[in-house]
N, C-alpha and C positions, 0 to 999 in steps of 0.2 A: 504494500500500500504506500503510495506517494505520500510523503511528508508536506508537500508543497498544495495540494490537492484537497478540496472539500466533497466529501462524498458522504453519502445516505447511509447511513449505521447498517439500517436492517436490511438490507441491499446486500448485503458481503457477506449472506449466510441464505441458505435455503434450506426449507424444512423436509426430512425423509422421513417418511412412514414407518412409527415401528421406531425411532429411533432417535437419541441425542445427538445431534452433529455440536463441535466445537470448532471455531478457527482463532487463532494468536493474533491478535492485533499488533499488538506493540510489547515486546519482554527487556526490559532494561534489570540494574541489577538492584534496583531499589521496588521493584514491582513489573505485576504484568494488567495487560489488557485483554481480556478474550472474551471473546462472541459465545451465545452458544443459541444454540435451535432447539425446543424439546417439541416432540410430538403429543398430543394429546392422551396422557394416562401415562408419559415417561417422567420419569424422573434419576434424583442421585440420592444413591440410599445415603443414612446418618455418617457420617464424618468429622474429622476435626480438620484446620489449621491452627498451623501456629502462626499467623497474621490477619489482621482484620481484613475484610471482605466488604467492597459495597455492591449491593445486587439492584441493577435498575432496570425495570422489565420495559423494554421498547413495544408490548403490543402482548395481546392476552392475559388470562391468569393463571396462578401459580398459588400453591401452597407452602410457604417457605416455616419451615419448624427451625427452630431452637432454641437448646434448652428444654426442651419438650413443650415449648409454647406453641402454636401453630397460627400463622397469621396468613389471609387471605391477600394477594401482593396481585394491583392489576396494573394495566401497560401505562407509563411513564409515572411510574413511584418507586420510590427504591426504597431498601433496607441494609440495614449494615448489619453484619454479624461476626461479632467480634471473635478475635484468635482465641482459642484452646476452647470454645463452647462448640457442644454436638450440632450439627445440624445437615439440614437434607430438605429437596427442594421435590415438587410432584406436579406434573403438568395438567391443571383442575381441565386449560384449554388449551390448543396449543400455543407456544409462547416465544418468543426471542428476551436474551437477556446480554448485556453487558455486566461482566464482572469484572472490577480491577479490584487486585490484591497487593495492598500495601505490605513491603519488606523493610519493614522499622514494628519499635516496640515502644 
């Protein structure tokens, strides 16, 4: 992706049936930027980081849990979920999401 160049976020991912697609936007060594696509009923089961995470859904819903909390997340709201807490996403519809994961503490 051109540095120089403005381009449409949800544009630079397509959604597959059945399936999460992901692409890396930008990985420096202080953080990453990456796309993701879930299909309708996909999701990421429960996980940790150790860095905070901000999830900002470009379009659809999602079910974003952590902590065992569960919050209902629709397109262009985000959520932050902080390093070392469980958490896992589920595709209520299907959904595009930008996540960038900051590497500081």
């Amino acid at each position: 992706m051109s540095r120089t160049k403005a381009v449409k976020v949800s544009g630079l991912i397509d959604y597959q049936e059945g399936s999460v697609v992901s692409r890396t936007i930008l990985e420096t060594d202080t953080g990453t930027v990456t796309l993701f696509a879930f299909a309708e009923g996909q999701g990421l089961s429960e996980h940790t980081a150790p860095f905070d995470a901000l999830v900002h859904l470009l379009d659809g819903e999602a079910e974003v849990t952590i902590s065992g909390q569960s919050l209902h997340v629709r397109g262009g709201e985000l959520v932050i979920m902080p390093a070392n807490k469980p958490h896992a996403l589920k595709a209520v519809t299907k959904f595009k999401m930008l996540l960038t994961m900051l590497r500081s503490q």
